[in-house]
C-alpha positions, -999 to +999 in steps of 0.1 A: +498-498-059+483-484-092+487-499-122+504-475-142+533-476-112+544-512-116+546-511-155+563-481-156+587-501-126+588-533-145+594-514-178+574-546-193+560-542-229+520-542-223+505-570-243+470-569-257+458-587-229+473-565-200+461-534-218+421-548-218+428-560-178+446-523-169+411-507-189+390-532-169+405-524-137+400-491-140+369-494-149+362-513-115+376-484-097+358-455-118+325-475-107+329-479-071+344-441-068+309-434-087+283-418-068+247-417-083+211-418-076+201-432-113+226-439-139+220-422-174+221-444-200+249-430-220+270-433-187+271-468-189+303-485-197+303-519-217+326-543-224+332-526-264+338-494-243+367-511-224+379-526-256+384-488-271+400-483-241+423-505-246+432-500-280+435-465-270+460-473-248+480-494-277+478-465-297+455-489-322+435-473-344+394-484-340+383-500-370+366-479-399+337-482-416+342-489-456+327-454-472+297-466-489+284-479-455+290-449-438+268-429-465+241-457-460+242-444-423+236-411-425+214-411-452+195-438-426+199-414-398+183-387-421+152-402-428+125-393-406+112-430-409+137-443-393+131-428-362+116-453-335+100-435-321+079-424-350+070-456-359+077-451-396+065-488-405+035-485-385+025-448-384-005-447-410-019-478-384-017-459-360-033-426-376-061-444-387-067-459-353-066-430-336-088-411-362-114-442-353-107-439-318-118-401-315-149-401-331-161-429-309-192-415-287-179-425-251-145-401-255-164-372-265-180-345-246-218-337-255-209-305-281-238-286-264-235-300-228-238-267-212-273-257-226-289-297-221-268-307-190-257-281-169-281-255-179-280-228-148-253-245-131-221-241-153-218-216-180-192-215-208-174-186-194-171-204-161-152-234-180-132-206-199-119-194-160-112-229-152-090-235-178-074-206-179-066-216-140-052-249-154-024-230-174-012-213-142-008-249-124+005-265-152+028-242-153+040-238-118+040-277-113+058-277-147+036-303-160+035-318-193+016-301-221-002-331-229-012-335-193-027-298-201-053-315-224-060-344-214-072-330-183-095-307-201-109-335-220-117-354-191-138-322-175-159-317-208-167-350-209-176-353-169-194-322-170-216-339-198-223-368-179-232-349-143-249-318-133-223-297-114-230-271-088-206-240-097-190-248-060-173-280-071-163-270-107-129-262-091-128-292-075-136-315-107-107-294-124-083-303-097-093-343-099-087-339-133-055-324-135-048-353-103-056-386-133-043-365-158-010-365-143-005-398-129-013-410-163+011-386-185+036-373-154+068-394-140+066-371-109+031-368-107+022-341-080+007-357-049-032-346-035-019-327-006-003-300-032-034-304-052-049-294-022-031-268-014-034-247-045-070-247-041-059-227-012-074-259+012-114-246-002-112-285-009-098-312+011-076-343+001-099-367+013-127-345-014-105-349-043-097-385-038-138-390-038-140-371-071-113-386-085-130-418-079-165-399-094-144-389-127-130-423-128-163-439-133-181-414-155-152-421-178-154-460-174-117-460-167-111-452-206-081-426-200-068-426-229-085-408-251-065-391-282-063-351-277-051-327-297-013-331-295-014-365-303-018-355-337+003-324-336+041-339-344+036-355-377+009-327-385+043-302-374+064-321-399+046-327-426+041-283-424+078-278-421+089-301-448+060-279-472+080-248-465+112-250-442+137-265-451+152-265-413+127-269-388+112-234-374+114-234-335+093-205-338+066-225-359+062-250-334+057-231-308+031-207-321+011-242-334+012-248-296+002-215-286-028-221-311-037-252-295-034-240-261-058-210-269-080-231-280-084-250-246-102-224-229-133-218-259-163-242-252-172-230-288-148-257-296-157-289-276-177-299-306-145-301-328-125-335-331-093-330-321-077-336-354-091-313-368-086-282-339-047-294-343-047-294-381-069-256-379-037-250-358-013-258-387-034-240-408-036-207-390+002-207-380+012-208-417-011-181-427+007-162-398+040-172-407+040-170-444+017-140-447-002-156-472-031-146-488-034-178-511-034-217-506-024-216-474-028-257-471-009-282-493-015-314-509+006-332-481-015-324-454-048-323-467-040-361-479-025-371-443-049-356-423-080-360-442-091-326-445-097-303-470-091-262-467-129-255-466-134-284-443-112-263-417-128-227-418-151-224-395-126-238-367-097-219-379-120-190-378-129-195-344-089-203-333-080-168-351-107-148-331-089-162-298-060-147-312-066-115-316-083-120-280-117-109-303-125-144-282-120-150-247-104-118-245-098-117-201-082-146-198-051-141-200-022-171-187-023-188-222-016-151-236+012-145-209+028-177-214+036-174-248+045-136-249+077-146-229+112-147-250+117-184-244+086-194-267+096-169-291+071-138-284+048-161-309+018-146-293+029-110-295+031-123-343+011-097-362-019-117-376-043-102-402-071-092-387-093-106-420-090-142-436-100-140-476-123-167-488-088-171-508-068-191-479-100-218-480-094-233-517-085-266-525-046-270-515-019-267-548+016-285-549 
């Protein structure tokens, strides 16, 4: 018989302790009528939840918070800094680090690995194809976009290490989309499918070998920093300069920026810090339609780079857009003309960049 049924029978007063033993037992029953393959974090009940619980049930009142501590809360809860998983205390560590980590010689790709390594093999516009292709799986496997990158990264820099007949240049961009994602994905997908979309022109048992072949031109380093590793604080440090909500819309057209710039092997020779913080740049020219100072004190201080030091990449990122650049391939384009990333890549962009936009930055 319930509980409910023999107080209401007994017409006994229910005591502090039967109230927390009534919560608990129904707690026991809510948790054995469960039914779930993972429990979500927020779903679990603890023993101050069965507490509320009972005081709920006593029609006691939980205890408050004196004011001045609740203010100290949200103002904590407002400050970016705060945030964990920023790793306010740490996060200029970590910048520099990375920064160091980028420029080191074995995580970069030759800049001019076409023309000294693969030289008739592989040309640029092949690559372009490639990871254009990339876009199209990522997408239908729904896979992270920093799996997106980092799977790029680790074809320039195999292609600089290994002369690759134009026959197996899918089949290095399908190894490297296979480390890419066991390293970034929980639900990696497995070779077979790998295999598959290749439409079975390579077999599992030939991936798995060049897997193995990427794995040891890279020296099992595959980690290297890409360019959204430095896009979130780059995004916020942009937002705070000019929004005073974040801009969905922003965001995603830095991304759209970033993503175009996968597929031009004019930009291989560029760190990724700086592609990421060209990016920025070029998304708050677009955004703000300005003709002036387009960069502020804030980021050129944080990321280390001045206006000037940006041009020629930004210049470069705002052909693509205008498809001036790599005009035929088009999944990066289609991707981001849909309504759920905001139509960013259908934003009129000036078809001109003054001199102006490349001063030194002004509060």
């Amino acid at each position: 018989m319930a509980l409910t049924t023999v107080a209401e029978k007994c017409e006994a007063p229910i005591t502090r302790a039967a109230a927390k033993r009534r919560a608990q037992a129904v707690f026991v029953e809510e948790k054995q009528l469960a039914v779930k393959k993972r429990a979500v974090l927020g779903d679990v009940t603890t023993l101050a939840n069965v507490v509320a619980l009972a005081n709920n049930i006593l029609g006691v009142a939980p205890p408050q918070k004196p004011k001045l501590e609740i203010k100290k809360a949200v103002k904590k809860a407002a400050r970016d800094d705060e945030d964990p998983q920023l790793c306010g205390p740490y996060a200029a560590d970590i910048y520099a680090y990375l920064r160091r980590m980028e420029v080191e010689p074995k995580r970069r790709p030759l800049p001019d690995y076409m023309e000294k390594i693969q030289k008739d093999s592989i040309n640029a516009n092949m690559r372009g194809v490639l990871v254009d292709w990339f876009v199209e799986v990522a997408d239908e496997y729904e896979l992270l976009p920093e799996t997106l990158h980092l799977a790029v990264s680790y074809v320039d820099k195999y292609l600089s290490m290994n002369v690759v007949p134009r026959s197996e240049l899918q089949l290095v961009g399908v190894a490297s989309i296979f480390i890419a994602s066991k390293y970034e994905e929980i639900d990696p997908p497995n070779v077979d499918e790998l295999s598959d979309i290749t439409e079975n022109t390579f077999t599992k048992q030939q991936v798995i070998k060049m897997e193995a072949n990427i794995l040891l031109s890279l020296k099992f380093e595959m980690g290297n920093p890409n360019v959204r590793t430095f896009l979130r604080k780059f995004i916020d440090l942009a937002q705070e300069s000019y929004y005073k909500t974040p801009s969905v819309q922003f965001e995603y057209l830095i991304h759209y920026l970033t993503d175009l710039s996968l597929v031009d092997y004019k930009l291989v020779k560029f760190l990724p810090s700086m592609i990421a913080a060209s990016a920025v740049f070029l998304a708050r020219v677009i955004i703000t339609r300005s003709k002036v100072n387009a960069w502020c004190p804030a980021l050129q201080e944080y990321t280390g780079y001045k206006a000037a030091d940006l041009r020629e990449c930004v210049l470069i990122i705002h052909d693509l857009y205008l498809g001036r650049r790599g005009g035929s391939l088009v999944a990066v384009r289609e991707k981001y003309k849909q309504t759920k990333f905001k139509c960013v890549a259908k934003m009129h962009c000036p078809s001109q960049l003054p001199d102006s936009l490349f001063g030194d930055a002004k509060a």
